[in-house]
Residue, then its C-alpha position, 0 to 999 in steps of 0.5 A: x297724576x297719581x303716577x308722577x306725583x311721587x316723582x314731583x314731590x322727590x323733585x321738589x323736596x330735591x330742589x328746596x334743600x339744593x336751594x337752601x344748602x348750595x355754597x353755604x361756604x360763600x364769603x368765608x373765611x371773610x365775615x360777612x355778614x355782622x349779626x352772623x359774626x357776632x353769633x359766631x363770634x359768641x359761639x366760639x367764646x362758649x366753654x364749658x368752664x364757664x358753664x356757657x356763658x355767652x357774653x353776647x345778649x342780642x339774641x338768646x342762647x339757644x341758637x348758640x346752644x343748638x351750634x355748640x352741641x352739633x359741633x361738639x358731636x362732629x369733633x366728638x365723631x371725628x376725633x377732634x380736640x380743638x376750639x370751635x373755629x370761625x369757619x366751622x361756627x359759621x358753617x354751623x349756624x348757616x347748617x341749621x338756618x337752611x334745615x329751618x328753611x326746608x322744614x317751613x316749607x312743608x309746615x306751610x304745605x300742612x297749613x294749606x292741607x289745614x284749609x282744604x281739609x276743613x273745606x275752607x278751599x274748594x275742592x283739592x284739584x292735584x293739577x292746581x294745588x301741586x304746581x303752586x306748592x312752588x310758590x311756598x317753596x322757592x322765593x327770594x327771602x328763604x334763600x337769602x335767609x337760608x343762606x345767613x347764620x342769623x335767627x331769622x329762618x328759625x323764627x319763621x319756622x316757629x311762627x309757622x309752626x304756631x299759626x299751624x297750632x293754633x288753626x288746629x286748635x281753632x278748630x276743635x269744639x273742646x280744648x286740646x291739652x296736647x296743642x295748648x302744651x306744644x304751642x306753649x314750648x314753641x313759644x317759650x323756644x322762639x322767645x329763647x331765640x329772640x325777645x321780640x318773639x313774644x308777640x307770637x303769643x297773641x295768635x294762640x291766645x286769640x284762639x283761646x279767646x274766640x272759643x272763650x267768646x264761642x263757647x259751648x255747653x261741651x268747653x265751658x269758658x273756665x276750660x278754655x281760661x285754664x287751657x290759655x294759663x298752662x300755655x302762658x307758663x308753659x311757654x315762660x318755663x321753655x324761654x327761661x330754660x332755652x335762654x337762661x343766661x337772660x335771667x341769670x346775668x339780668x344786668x348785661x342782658x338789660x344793657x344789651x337789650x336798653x341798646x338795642x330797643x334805644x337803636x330800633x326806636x330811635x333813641x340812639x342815632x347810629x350810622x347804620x340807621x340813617x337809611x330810615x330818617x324820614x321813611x314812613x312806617x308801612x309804606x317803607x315795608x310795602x316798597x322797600x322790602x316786601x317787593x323784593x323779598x317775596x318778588x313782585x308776583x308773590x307780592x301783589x297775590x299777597x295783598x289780593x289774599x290778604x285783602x279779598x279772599x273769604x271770610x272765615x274765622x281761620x282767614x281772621x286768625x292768619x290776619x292776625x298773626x300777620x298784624x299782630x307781628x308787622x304793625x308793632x315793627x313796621x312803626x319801630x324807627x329801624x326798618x330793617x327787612x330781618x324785623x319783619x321776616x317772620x311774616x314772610x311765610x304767612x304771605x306765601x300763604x295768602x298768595x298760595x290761597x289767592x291763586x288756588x281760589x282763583x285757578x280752580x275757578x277758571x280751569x273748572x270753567x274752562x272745562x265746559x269749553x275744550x278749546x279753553x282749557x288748555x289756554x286756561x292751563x297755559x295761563x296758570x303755568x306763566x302765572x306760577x312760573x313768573x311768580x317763583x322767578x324772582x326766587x330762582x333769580x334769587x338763587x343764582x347769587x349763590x351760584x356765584x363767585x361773591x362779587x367781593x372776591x370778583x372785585x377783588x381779583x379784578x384790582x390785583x389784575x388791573x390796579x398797581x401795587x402802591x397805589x393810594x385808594x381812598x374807599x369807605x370804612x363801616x362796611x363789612x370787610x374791606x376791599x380788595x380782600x388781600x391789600x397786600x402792597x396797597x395803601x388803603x385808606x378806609x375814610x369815615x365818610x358818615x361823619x365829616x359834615x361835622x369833623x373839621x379834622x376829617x374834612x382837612x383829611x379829605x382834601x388831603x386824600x383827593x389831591x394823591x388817590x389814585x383810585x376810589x372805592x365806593x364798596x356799597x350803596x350804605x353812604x351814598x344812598x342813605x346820604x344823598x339824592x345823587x343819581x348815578x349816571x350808568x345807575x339803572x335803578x334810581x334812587x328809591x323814594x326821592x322826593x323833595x323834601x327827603x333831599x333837601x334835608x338830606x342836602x341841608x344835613x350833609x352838604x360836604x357828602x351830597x357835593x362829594x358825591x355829586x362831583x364824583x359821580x360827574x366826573x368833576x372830581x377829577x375820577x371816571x368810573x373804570x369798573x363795577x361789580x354787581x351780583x343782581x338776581x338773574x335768569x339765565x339759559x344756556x350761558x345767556x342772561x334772560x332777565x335781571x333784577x337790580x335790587x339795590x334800592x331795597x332795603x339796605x341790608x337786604x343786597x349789602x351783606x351777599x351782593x353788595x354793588x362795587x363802583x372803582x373810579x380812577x383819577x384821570 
């Protein structure tokens, strides 16, 4: 083992930044992804004239400082004098989300060396604890994320980075001046990178506070109260300087943040957040996200880590940064999977725990009995090998052409020139991506229950479409109870009370539906575009995971499925 071990940790290290940096181009020069265009949009509107302002206050500045300054080096380098680019602000963004990716899979292998250090795992068996560095390396979610110029892989990497400090700082019997500092500048940056950051504060503080409570006559309480003040002001110091357009222009930074606490609490009804009227906070976590942002394996070795392993004071503190961060946003009416994805990382950790605990048991058993042993390694090879399939699945969305793309050379081969396509508007492009010599009618399908105007235009469309789009499940999953007749997955969380409310509030749509689907509209399905993760060998597709019943925007924004009906 001591031989190959370097030649593992080269390969490993080799394919975390392959899976994280290949096709970061995908979908340009096309926007999309919307909270990425947005980033973008607002790092191309920073000039120095105007002391960077960035007119854009959903998230914070430094983010789009970080861009702005690695831009500013390459044109610098390369001798360029030009504006920042769509393109580049896109490929930018992108660069840095994958760079935090591949920089939280080795703070959670220092996490885990925390535990086998301190003893809190049996002892290190290499032929266990390595494979199963696997599995906090490759899953869906840090790919997908990786892939996104948004600000969810860098708070994960700053959650993990504080879970990791403050398990250190755990376990010290005397404050450390140097982990209280840096907890707090961490904080104070993940704060400057997204407001609702601050609930991290609570995993250094719950330190502070079990050595307040635990105390000995070497830290006395006062020690440990000092230590949890510079913390706190460290970490306000660093979120004012990272982001200090939040304080400078106070007002547009409140009217952004009003909107966008009133959309997440339900306060502002919108289109885009139909999909959660009626889900039940927790349970829509659990089923709609959790399963296919981990994968199903992962998922389960979560929980049984969560739930059943030791009893120790680092386990409670792991506990608690995951609660601490999903219960509030697990309850907020906007369920969206990037609300919880910095808790994503912490539940490689408990699987991680789970299955060392576990395996290191059953093959130290298994060497009692020779015959054992290599159907205990052959058992713990499938369990590691199916627990990182759904991430190399995952991956091979990027391996792709975009399915948008796909479609889109598909209606320019098949579809004439003239033609009248009725398709859905408020996705994030729309298709085919050139519609050059098409007349494309983009309908508001979201509010013509109530617009008589819309309902006339309807009609109207019907009676001289020759083809229809549905582009994505945004409508019709979040509006109906339809089930598509070639659909493989049902629709997800169908009961009767959702539907008849759904029914009750959008007759026109869940009949519109209903008959298009049928074909009683007078349309067949003649094509359908999907990019689902897949498993493939030697050019033949071996499994499949059709993942559009999840989460919204966890399948919309990179693979969105593309149904095309034409009149018969």
């Amino acid at each position: 083992m001591k031989k190959i071990k370097p030649i593992l940790e080269v390969l490993f290290v080799v394919y975390i930044v392959y899976t994280r940096c290949i096709n970061l181009s995908w979908g340009l020069p096309y926007p999309m992804h919307p909270d990425e265009r947005n980033m973008v949009d607002a790092l191309m509107g920073l000039k120095l004239d105007s002391l960077l302002k960035p007119n854009f206050y959903a998230y914070g500045q430094s983010p789009l400082y970080l861009g702005y300054g690695l831009l500013s080096l390459y044109y610098f380098f390369s001798y360029k004098i030009t504006a920042i680019s769509f393109f580049d602000g896109t490929i930018v963004l992108r660069m840095i989300s994958a760079a935090a990716s591949i920089v939280t899979v080795f703070i959670l292998i220092k996490i885990i060396g925390f535990f086998f250090k301190k003893g809190l795992l049996p002892e290190k068996n290499d032929m266990i604890a390595y494979p199963l560095y696997l599995v906090l390396g490759i899953s869906p979610f840090a790919i997908q994320l990786s892939h996104f110029g948004t600000t969810e892989s860098i708070l994960m990497l700053l959650y993990a980075s504080i879970v990791f400090l403050s398990l250190e700082h755990l376990s010290e019997t005397s404050p450390s001046w140097r982990l209280t500092v840096v907890a707090g500048i961490v904080c104070g940056i993940a704060a400057a990178v997204k407001m609702s950051s601050v609930l991290f504060i609570f995993v250094p503080l719950f330190a502070f506070l079990y050595h307040f409570l635990h105390t000995s006559k070497k830290s006395p309480p006062k020690q440990w109260i000092r230590h949890a003040i510079i913390f706190l002001f460290v970490a306000v110091i660093i979120a004012v300087l990272f982001s200090p357009y939040n304080y400078i222009a106070f007002g547009e930074f409140y009217h952004s943040m009003k909107y966008e606490s009133d959309v997440a609490l339900g306060n502002a009804l919108v289109f885009y957040t139909r999909q959660f009227v009626g889900a039940i906070p927790v349970v829509f976590q659990l089923t709609s996200i959790f399963p296919y942002a981990l994968g199903w394996p992962i998922f389960i070795f979560s929980l049984c880590g969560f739930f059943l392993h030791f009893r120790k004071k680092e386990m409670n503190l792991l506990r608690l940064a995951f609660l601490v961060y999903f219960i509030p946003q697990s309850f907020l009416f906007a369920k969206w999977t990037r609300f919880v994805a910095s808790v994503f990382p912490l539940l490689l950790i408990f699987a991680y725990l789970f299955l060392y605990s576990v395996f290191s048991k059953v093959l130290k058993a298994a060497k009692k009995n020779r015959r054992m042993q290599p159907i205990a390694f052959a058992v713990f090879s499938l369990v590691v090998f199916f627990s990182i399939l759904p991430g190399i699945a995952y991956f091979s969305i990027y391996q792709r052409k975009d399915v948008r793309f796909q479609a889109s050379e598909w209606i320019h081969s098949h579809i004439p020139s003239e033609s009248l396509i009725l398709s859905e508007t408020a996705n994030v492009v729309d298709i085919p991506l050139k519609f050059f010599g098409y007349h494309l009618i983009s309908f508001d399908f979201y509010n013509v229950d109530k617009d008589f105007f819309l309902q006339n235009n309807l009609q109207n469309y019907l009676k001289e479409a020759d083809y229809i789009f549905v582009p994505s499940r945004r409508i019709f999953m979040n509006h109906t109870c339809t089930e598509l007749q070639n659909l493989e997955l049902r629709i997800q969380n169908i009961d009767s009370e959702r539907c008849r409310h759904l029914e009750e509030a959008y007759p026109l749509l869940n009949e519109y539906y209903k008959r298009l689907f049928s074909g009683e509209l007078g349309f067949e399905q003649v094509a359908e575009f999907s990019s689902y993760p897949s498993f493939s060998l030697f050019g033949k597709k071996i499994v499949e995971f059709p993942d559009e019943g999840a989460e919204e925007t966890w399948s919309v924004f990179d693979h969105p499925v593309i149904r095309i009906y034409k009149r018969i």
